[in-house]
Phi, psi and omega in degrees: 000131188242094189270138171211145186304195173247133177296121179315111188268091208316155136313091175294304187303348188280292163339314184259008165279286195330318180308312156337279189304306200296001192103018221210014166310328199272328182279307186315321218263326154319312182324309161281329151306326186295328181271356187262310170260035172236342201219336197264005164344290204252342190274327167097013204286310206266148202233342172196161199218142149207095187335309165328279182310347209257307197308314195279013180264337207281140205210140169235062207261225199204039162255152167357286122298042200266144170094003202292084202307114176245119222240094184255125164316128221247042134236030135237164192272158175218125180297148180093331183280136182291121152289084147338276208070016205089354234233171145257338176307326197224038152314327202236347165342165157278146172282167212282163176247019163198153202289169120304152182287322171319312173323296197284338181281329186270342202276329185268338142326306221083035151299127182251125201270149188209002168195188186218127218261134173281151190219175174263162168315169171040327203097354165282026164224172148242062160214172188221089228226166156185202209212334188249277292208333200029217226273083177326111192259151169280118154005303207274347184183105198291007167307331203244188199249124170271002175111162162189174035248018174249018187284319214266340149290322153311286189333304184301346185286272177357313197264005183072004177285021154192178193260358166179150269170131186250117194239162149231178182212138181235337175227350177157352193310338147256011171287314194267253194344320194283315167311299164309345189239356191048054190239197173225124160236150176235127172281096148340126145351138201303113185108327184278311179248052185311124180306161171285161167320315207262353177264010170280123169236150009244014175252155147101342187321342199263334161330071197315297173325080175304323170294348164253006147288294172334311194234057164217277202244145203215129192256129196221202193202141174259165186212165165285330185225191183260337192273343168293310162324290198308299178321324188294278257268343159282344167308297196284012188274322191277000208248195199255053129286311197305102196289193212291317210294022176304351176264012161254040185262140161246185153249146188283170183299153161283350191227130189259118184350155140270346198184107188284142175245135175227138173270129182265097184291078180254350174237148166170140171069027134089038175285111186291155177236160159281147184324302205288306191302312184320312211261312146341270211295337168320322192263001185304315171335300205299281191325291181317294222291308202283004201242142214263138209329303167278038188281320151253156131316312193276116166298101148267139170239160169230162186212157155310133188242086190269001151279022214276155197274349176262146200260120197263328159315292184320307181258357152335295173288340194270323178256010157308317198268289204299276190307356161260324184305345186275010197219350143214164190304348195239133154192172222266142178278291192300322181291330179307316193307293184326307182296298196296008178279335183268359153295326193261308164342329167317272182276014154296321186291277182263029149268344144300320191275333146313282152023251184295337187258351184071019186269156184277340168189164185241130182260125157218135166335133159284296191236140160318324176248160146307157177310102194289194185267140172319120161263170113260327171282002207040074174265160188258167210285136169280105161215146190039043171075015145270158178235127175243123165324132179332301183281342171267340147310342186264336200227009203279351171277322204244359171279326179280345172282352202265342156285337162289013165062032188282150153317055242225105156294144176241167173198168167261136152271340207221192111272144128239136200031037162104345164302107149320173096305087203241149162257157134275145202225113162274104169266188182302087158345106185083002181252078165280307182287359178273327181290287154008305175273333156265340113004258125047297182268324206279337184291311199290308174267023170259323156333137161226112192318296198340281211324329196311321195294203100122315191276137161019311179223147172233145195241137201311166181199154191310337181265350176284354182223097180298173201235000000 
C-alpha cells in the first residue's frame, strides 16, 4: 500500500475578501474563470458558467463573501441558469428567474455565483452521471467516480475552479464526493441548514412536514481546507437560514480545553471496511501523538474506539423510509413514525455514548471503498474480495450519522495508492461551531508540510493573488 498524508493546504478565503475590499475583484473573480475554462475539459465538473453576469456583480462593500467566486449544485435555481438536474425531461426549460433561498442567503453574504455544478439524474446516485452533460471524472484519476449527488461540486472545488461550491446531502451527497475528490464539507446538525421547501427540484415538493424535510435533505458547502470551511460556515450558522432547531446552536466554551479525546471509529454493526482504509485511519493516534506541540492550542489525542453504538440495519431502514418519502408523492404515515423513533433512538444513543467515552468527537470512514471506477449500472461494490450490493457499499457509513442528526466535517486524511481518503469528524448534535473549530486543529496536526511537493495537484496559494 502506497500512503502518503495530505498536505497542509493553505487558507484562501479571508485573502481573497480582503483582495476585494482592497480593489481586486475583477482579478480574483478572472482567476477562476480562467480555471474553469483552461482545466475543466476533461474532468466535466462544471456543466454552464457566464463570465458577464459574474463581472456586473463585483462590489467592495464589507460583507462577508464579498466578491467570492461560487459554484451552485445544478438542483438548485441560479437566477439567468438553466435547472437541469441531470435530467433531459428539463433540458430545454428556461432559466430560472430566480435564486434558491440558499443561493440567494450566500448571494446576500456577497458570493458571486459564476456556474452551475454536474448532478446524477434526478440527484439519484452517488456518481455523477447524465444523458445531457455525461460524466464528472475525478481530478485524481479520471478512471474512477467523484461520488455524487454532489459530485461535480467537489470535483470543481479539488481543481480550484472556484474557491467554494455548493452541495446537499439527503445520503451522503456531500460526504462521499468530498472524500473521492479530497476536498472539505460540512453537514449541520439535523434541522439547521434544512433546504426550503419551494426549493426542491424537481422532486419531494409534496413534503409539508418540516421536520421530515430537516431529516432528508440538508444544504452545505465545500471548501479545500477546514479553516476556509470554518470561514463559510460561520455567517451562515448566524444567519436567517437557520430553520427551527436554534436552541441547539452551541457556543465554544469560553476556556479552551487543553487536551481533547477523540475516538477513531473504524468497525462497528459488523460493516466491512477496506483493508488499506481500515490500516489509515489505525495510524491517526500514531499521527496525533507525532505532531509537533506547537502546531495548535489544543493537545489531541485519540484512541481506538470499537464500541460504537449503532445498529447499521436499523438506521438503514430508517433512511430507506425518509429517501422514498423524498422520492414520492405517496408515502406510509405510520413507517414515518417509525423512522423518526429510530432517529430520536439514534440521537439519544450517541449522545450517551459522548457521555460515557468523553470523546469530543468521533473520526469515521465516509465509505467502505476508496473511489472506484464508473460504475453506471451499480454492479456490486468489491471490498476485500467481497461483493456488497451497490448502495450499501456506498453509504453503509454515512446512513447512521445522518439519522443520529450529528453535526459531521468531512476532510482528507490520505492518498491512498493514488486515492483520496477522506473522514468524517462527527460532533456533539448542535456543537456545529465547536466542532468546526476542532475540526481546524485536527487539519493542522494531520497535515504534513512535506506532503505539498509530492501531491497530484496543486492549489491555488497567496501569492496567485494580490492583497
Amino acid at each position: 500500500m502506497d500512503l502518503q498524508r495530505w498536505p497542509v493546504v493553505e487558507p484562501l478565503l479571508p485573502h481573497l475578501v480582503a483582495a476585494v475590499k482592497a480593489g481586486h475583484g475583477k482579478h480574483v473573480l478572472e482567476f477562476f474563470l480562467r480555471r474553469i475554462y483552461n482545466s475543466d475539459g476533461e474532468i466535466n465538473s462544471v456543466v454552464e458558467s457566464c463570465a458577464p453576469i459574474a463581472l456586473e456583480e463585483i462590489r467592495s462593500d464589507s460583507r462577508p463573501f464579498e466578491g467570492l467566486p461560487l459554484l451552485v449544485k445544478d438542483n438548485l435555481h441560479l437566477e439567468g441558469f438553466h435547472t437541469v438536474c441531470g435530467s433531459s425531461v428539463f433540458a430545454n426549460n428556461p432559466v430560472a428567474a430566480r435564486d434558491s433561498k440558499f443561493v440567494a442567503t450566500l448571494r446576500e453574504l456577497g458570493a458571486i455565483p459564476i456556474g452551475k455544478t454536474n448532478v446524477p439524474a434526478f440527484c439519484l446516485d452517488l456518481q455523477t452521471f447524465n444523458d445531457v452533460y455525461g460524466t464528472t471524472k475525478n481530478p485524481y484519476n479520471a478512471q474512477l467516480t467523484v461520488g455524487g449527488s454532489s459530485g461535480g461540486s467537489a470535483a470543481a472545488v479539488a481543481m480550484s475552479l472556484a474557491p467554494f461550491a455548493i452541495g446537499n446531502d439527503l445520503n451522503g451527497s456531500l460526504r462521499i464526493p468530498a472524500s473521492f475528490c479530497g476536498v472539505c464539507s460540512f453537514h449541520a446538525s439535523r434541522g439547521v441548514l434544512t433546504i426550503h421547501q419551494e426549493d426542491i427540484f424537481p422532486r419531494a415538493r409534496h413534503i409539508v412536514d418540516p421536520e421530515v424535510l430537516g431529516s432528508i435533505l440538508t444544504e452545505g458547502l465545500f471548501t479545500t481546507n477546514v479553516a476556509d470551511l470554518q470561514f463559510c460556515m460561520r455567517p451562515l450558522l448566524h444567519s436567517s437560514i437557520k430553520q427551527p432547531h436554534e436552541a441547539f446552536m452551541k457556543r465554544l466554551p469560553q476556556k479552551r480545553r487543553q487536551e481533547v479525546l477523540l475516538g477513531v471509529v473504524t468497525s462497528y454493526s459488523r460493516m466491512l471496511l477496506d483493508h488499506r482504509i481500515d490500516e489509515a485511519m489505525k495510524k491517526i493516534p500514531s499521527w496525533l501523538e507525532e505532531a509537533p506541540q506547537n502546531v495548535g492550542t489544543t493537545k489531541l489525542v485519540a484512541r481506538i474506539a470499537s464500541d460504537f453504538v449503532l445498529d447499521g440495519k436499523t438506521t438503514h431502514k430508517a433512511t430507506r423510509i425518509f429517501s422514498d418519502a423524498a422520492a414520492t408523492a405517496k408515502y406510509d404515515f405510520k413507517k414515518l413514525e417509525e423512522a423518526r423513533s429510530i432517529q430520536a433512538m439514534s440521537s439519544a444513543a450517541v449522545q450517551k455514548y459522548f457521555e460515557t467515552t468523553g470523546f469530543s468527537a468521533l473520526i469515521m470512514p465516509v465509505c467502505a471503498v476508496l473511489p472506484p471506477e464508473h460504475n453506471p449500472n451499480q454492479n456490486p461494490v468489491v471490498i476485500n474480495d467481497v461483493e456488497v450490493p451497490y448502495f450499501i457499499g456506498m453509504a453503509c457509513y454515512v446512513e447512521p450519522v445522518k439519522i443520529s442528526g450529528c453535526p459531521v466535517v468531512t476532510m482528507p486524511l490520505c492518498l491512498i495508492d493514488g486515492r483520496p481518503c477522506g473522514v468524517q469528524v462527527v460532533g456533539r448534535m448542535g456543537c456545529d461551531e465547536e466542532l468546526l473549530s476542532l475540526c481546524v486543529e485536527l487539519e493542522r496536526h494531520l497535515a504534513s508540510a512535506e506532503a505539498r511537493h509530492t501531491h497530484p495537484l496543486k492549489f491555488p496559494s497567496l501569492a496567485d493573488f494580490p492583497c
